[in-house]
N, C-alpha and C positions, 0 to 999 in steps of 0.2 A: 471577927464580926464587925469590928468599929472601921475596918480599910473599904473605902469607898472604889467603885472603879470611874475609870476617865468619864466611862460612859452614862454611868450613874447620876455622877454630878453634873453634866449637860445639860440631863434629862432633868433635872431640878432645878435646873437655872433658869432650863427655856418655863417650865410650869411658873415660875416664878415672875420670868417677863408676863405671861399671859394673863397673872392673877394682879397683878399690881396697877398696871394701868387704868382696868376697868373699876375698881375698887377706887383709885386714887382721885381720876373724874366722881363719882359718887361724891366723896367725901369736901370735894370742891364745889359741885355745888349747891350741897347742905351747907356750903358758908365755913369752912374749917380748913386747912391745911394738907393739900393733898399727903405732904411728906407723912400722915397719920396712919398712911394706908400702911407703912412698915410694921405697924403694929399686928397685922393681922399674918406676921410670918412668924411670928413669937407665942408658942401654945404657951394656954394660959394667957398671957396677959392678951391676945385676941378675943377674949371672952370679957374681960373687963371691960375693955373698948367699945363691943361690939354695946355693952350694957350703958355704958355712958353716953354715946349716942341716940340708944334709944331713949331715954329719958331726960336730958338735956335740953333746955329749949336750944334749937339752931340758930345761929348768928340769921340767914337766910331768909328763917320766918319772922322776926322780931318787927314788929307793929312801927310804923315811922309815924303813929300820930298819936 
C-alpha cells in the first residue's frame, strides 16, 4: 500500500506545480514570502499557517503614517 507508481507520483507533482504558484503570488502580495506557500503542502501545519495569516496584521497593509 505505501509503493507508489511512476504514474502516481507525476500526477502529484504536476497538482503540486499547479497549487504552489497561485498560492505563492498570494502570499507575496500580502507582503510575506512567497517561499510560505510550501507550507501549505504539509497537513496540519497548512492549517496553522492558513490561521496565522488570517489574523496577523500584513506587512502590505501597515499604515506609513
Amino acid at each position: 500500500m505505501g509503493n507508489l507508481r511512476m504514474m502516481e507520483v507525476i500526477l502529484l507533482l504536476s497538482l503540486f506545480g499547479l497549487w504552489i504558484p497561485p498560492v505563492a503570488m498570494i502570499i507575496k502580495k500580502a507582503g510575506h514570502s512567497p517561499f510560505w506557500a510550501l507550507l501549505g503542502l504539509i497537513p496540519g501545519v497548512n492549517l496553522v499557517a492558513l490561521y496565522v495569516f488570517a489574523f496577523t496584521q500584513w506587512p502590505s497593509q501597515k499604515s506609513s503614517g
